[in-house]
KEKE-3310 file (N, C-alpha, C; in steps of 0.2 Angstrom, whole numbers, plus 5000, padded with zeros to 4 digits):
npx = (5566:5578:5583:5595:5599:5595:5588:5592:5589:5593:5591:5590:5579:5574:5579:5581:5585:5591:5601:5608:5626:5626:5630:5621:5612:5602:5604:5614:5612:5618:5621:5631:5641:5644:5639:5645:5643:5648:5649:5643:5642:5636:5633:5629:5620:5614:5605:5605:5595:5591:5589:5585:5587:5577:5567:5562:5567:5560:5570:5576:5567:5570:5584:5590:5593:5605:5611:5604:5601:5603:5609:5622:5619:5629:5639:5648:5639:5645:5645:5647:5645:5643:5637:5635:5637:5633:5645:5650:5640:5638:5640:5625:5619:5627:5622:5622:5633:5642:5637:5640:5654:5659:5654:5662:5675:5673:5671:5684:5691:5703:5698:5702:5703:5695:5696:5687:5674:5676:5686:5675:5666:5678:5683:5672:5668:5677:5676:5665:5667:5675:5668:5658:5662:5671:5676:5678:5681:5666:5658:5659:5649:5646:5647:5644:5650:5647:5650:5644:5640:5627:5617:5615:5610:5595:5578:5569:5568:5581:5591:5605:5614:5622:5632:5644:5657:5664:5674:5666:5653:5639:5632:5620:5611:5601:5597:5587:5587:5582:5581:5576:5572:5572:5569:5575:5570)
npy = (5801:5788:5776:5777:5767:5749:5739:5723:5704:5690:5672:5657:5641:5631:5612:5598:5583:5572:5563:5554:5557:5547:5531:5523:5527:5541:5558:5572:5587:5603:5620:5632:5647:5665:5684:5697:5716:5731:5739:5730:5715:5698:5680:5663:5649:5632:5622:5604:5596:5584:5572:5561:5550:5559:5569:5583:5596:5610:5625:5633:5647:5656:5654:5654:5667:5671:5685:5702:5719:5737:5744:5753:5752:5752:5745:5728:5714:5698:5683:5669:5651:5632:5620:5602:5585:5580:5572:5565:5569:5586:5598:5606:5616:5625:5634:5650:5653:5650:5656:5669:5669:5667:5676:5686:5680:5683:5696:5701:5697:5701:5706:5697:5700:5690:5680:5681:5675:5663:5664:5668:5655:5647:5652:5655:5642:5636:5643:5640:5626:5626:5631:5619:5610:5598:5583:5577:5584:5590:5581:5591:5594:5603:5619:5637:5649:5669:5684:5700:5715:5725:5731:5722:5711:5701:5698:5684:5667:5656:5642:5633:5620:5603:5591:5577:5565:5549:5538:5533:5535:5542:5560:5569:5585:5599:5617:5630:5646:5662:5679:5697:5711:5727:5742:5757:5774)
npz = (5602:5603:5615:5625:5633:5642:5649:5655:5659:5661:5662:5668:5661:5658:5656:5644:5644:5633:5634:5648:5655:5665:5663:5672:5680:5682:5679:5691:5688:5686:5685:5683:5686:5679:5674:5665:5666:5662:5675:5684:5691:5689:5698:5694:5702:5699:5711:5711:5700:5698:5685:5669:5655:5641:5647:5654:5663:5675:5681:5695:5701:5711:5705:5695:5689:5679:5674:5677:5677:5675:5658:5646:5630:5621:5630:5633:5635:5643:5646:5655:5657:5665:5663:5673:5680:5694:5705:5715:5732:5738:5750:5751:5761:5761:5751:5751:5754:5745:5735:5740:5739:5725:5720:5728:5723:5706:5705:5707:5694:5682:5667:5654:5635:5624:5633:5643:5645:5648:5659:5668:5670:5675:5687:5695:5695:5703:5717:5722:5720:5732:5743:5746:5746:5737:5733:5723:5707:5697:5685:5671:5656:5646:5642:5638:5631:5630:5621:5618:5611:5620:5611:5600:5605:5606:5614:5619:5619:5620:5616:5620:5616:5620:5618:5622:5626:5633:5640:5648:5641:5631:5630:5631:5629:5631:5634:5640:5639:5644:5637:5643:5636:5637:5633:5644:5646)
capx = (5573:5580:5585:5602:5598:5590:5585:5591:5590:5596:5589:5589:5571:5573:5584:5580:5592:5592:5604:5612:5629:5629:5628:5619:5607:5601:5613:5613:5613:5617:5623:5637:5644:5644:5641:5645:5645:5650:5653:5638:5644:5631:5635:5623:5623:5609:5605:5606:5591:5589:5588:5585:5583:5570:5566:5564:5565:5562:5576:5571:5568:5576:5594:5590:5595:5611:5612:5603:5604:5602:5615:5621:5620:5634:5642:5647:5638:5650:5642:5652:5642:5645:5632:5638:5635:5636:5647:5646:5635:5641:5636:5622:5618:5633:5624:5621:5642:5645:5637:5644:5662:5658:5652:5667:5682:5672:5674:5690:5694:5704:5695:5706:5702:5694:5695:5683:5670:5682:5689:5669:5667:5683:5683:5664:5667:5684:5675:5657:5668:5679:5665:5654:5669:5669:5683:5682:5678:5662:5658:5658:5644:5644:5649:5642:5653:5644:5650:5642:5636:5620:5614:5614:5606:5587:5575:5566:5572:5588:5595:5611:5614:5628:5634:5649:5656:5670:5675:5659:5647:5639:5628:5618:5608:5599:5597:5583:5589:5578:5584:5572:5576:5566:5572:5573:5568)
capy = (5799:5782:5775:5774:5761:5742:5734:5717:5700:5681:5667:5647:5642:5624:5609:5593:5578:5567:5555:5555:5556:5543:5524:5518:5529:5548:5564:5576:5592:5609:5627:5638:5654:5673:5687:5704:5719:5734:5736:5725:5707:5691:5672:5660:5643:5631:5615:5598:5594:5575:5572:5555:5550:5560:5573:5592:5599:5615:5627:5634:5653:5660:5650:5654:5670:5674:5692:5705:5726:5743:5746:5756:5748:5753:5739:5722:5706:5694:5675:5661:5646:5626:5612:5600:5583:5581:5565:5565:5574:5592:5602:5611:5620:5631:5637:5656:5655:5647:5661:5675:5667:5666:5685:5689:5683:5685:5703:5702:5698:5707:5704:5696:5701:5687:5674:5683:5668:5655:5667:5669:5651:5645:5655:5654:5635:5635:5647:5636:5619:5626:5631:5615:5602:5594:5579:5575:5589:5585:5580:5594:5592:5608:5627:5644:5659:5675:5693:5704:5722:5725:5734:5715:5708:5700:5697:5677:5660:5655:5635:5629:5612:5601:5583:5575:5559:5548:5530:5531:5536:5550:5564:5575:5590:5608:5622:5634:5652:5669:5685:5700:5715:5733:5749:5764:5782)
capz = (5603:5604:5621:5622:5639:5643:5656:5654:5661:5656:5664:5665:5661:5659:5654:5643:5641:5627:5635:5652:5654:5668:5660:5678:5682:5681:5681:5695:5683:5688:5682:5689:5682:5679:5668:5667:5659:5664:5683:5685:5690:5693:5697:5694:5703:5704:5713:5706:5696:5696:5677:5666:5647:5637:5654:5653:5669:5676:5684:5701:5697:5713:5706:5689:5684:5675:5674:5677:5677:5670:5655:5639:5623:5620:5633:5633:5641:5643:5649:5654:5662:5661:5665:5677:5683:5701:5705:5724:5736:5740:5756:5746:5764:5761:5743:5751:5756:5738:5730:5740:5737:5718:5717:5729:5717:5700:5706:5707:5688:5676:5661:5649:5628:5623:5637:5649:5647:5651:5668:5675:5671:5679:5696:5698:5700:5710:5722:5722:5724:5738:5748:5747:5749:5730:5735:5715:5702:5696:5676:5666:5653:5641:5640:5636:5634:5625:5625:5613:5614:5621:5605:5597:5610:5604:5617:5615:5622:5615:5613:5623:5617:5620:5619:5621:5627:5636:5639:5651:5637:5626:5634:5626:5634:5628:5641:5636:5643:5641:5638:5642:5635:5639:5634:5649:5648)
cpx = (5574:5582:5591:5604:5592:5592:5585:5590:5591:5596:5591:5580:5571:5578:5581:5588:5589:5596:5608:5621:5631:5626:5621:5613:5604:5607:5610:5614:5612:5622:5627:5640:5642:5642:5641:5647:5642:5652:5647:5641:5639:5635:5629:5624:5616:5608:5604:5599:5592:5585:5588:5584:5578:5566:5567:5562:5567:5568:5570:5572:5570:5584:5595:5594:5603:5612:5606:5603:5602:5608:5614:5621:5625:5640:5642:5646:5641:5646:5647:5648:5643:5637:5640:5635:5637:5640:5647:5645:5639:5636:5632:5619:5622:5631:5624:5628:5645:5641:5641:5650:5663:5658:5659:5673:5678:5674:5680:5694:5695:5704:5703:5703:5700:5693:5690:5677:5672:5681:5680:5669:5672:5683:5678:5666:5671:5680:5670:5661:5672:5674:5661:5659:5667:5677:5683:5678:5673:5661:5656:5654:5643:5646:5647:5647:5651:5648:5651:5636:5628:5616:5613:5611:5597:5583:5572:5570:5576:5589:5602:5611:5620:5628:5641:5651:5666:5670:5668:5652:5644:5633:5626:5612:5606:5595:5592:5586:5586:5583:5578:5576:5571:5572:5572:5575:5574)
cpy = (5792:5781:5773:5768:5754:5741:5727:5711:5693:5679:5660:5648:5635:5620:5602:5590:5572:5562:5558:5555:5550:5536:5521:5524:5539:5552:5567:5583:5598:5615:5630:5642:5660:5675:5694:5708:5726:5734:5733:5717:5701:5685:5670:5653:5640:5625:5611:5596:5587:5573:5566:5557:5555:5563:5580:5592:5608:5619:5631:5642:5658:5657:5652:5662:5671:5680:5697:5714:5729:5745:5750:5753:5749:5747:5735:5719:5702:5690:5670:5657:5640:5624:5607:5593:5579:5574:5562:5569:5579:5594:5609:5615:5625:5635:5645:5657:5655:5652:5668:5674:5668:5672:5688:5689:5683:5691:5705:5702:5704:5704:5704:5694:5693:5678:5675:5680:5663:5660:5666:5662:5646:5647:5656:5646:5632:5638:5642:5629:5619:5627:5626:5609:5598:5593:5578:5580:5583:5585:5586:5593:5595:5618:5632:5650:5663:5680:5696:5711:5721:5728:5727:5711:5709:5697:5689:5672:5660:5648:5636:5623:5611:5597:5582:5568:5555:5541:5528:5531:5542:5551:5568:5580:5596:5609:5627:5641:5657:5675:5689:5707:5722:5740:5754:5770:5784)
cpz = (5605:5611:5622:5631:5639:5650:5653:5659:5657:5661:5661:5664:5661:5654:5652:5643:5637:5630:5642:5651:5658:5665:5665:5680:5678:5682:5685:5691:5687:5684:5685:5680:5683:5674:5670:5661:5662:5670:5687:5684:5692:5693:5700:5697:5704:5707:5711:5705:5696:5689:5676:5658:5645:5643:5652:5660:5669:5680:5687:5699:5700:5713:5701:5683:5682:5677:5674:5680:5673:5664:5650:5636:5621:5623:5631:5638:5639:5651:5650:5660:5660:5667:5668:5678:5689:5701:5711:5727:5738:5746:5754:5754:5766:5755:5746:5751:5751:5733:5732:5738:5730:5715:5718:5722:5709:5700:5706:5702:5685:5672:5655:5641:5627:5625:5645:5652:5650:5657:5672:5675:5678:5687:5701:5700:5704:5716:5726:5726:5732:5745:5750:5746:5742:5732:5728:5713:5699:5688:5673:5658:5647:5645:5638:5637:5627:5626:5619:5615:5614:5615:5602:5601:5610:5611:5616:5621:5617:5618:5617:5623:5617:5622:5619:5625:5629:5636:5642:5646:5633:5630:5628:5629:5629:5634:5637:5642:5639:5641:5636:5642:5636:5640:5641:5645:5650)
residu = (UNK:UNK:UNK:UNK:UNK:UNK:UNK:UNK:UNK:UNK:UNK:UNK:UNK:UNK:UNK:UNK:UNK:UNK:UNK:UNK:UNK:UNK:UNK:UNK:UNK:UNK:UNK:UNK:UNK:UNK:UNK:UNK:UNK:UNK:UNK:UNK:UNK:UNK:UNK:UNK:UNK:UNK:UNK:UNK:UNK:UNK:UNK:UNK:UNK:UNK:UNK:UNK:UNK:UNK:UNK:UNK:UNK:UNK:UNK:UNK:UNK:UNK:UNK:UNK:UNK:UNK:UNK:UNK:UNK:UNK:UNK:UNK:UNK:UNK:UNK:UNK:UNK:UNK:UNK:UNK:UNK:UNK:UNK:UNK:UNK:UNK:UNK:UNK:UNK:UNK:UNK:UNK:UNK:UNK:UNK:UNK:UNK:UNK:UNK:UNK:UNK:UNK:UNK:UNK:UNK:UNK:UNK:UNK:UNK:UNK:UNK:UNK:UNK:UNK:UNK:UNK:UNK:UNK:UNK:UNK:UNK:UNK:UNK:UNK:UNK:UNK:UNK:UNK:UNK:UNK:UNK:UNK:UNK:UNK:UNK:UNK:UNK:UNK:UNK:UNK:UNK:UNK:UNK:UNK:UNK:UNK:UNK:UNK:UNK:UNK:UNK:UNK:UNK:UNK:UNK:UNK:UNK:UNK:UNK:UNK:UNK:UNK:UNK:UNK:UNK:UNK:UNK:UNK:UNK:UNK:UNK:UNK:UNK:UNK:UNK:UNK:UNK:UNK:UNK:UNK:UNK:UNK:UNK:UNK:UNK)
# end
């Protein structure tokens, strides 16, 4: 008999840049966001990576995970995380207050039909910046939002690239995130 249950998890695993987006030096690159699916909810945040041209770096692997939980396949996971580049120094000895704040109001969403990526995004990072004092929002860099039933959900590393560009300069980045997937009994 088929398992009508997984054991999932989605991870960061590491991050190249092709091109920074700051002219003058390296970015300060980090992750923030949620996912959820069922009444299972995660928010991921992780601390600034010091990135340069032509650089893979690792992601730290207690900041890293995205989601994880026991579910139906019959459920939806629903992703929403952005890349960031820091602009001025935050008070990263607030991150354990800046993720409870992140977990609390993502909890608190009502999932709206087809913008439920953007809301974990958006409120994960208003919670994140309000706890560690962000005087200027910092450069938003690239976006992920997924939500598709666990039954189509392939196990591998997956690709999140994204570039874009402003009077400052053009960026370009790809984020390697795993998804493990293990049937339950």
């Amino acid at each position: 008999m088929a398992s009508s249950r997984a054991r999932i998890r989605v991870e960061l695993v590491k991050v190249h840049c092709y091109d920074t987006e700051d002219n003058l030096g390296g970015d300060e690159f980090y992750v923030v966001g949620a996912a959820a699916c069922g009444e299972i909810r995660n928010v991921v945040l992780t601390k600034p990576l010091d990135i340069n041209d032509q650089q893979t770096k690792m992601f730290n692997p207690t900041e890293s995970v995205i989601f994880e939980g026991e579910v139906d396949l019959a459920e939806t996971l629903t992703i929403g995380i952005a890349g960031y580049d820091e602009d001025f120094s935050s008070d990263w000895g607030k991150y354990g207050q800046a993720l409870k704040e992140m977990l609390d109001s993502v909890n608190k969403i009502s999932p709206i039909p087809g913008q439920f990526g953007q809301q974990l995004i958006d409120v994960s990072y208003t919670a994140m910046s309000d706890v560690l004092k962000k005087i200027d929002p910092d450069d938003e860099l690239g976006q992920l939002t997924v939500s598709r039933p666990i039954s189509e959900i392939h196990a591998g590393d997956k690709p999140w690239p994204f570039e874009g560009g402003s009077w400052m300069g053009k960026w370009k980045y790809e984020v390697t995130y795993r998804i493990t997937k293990i049937p339950v009994e």
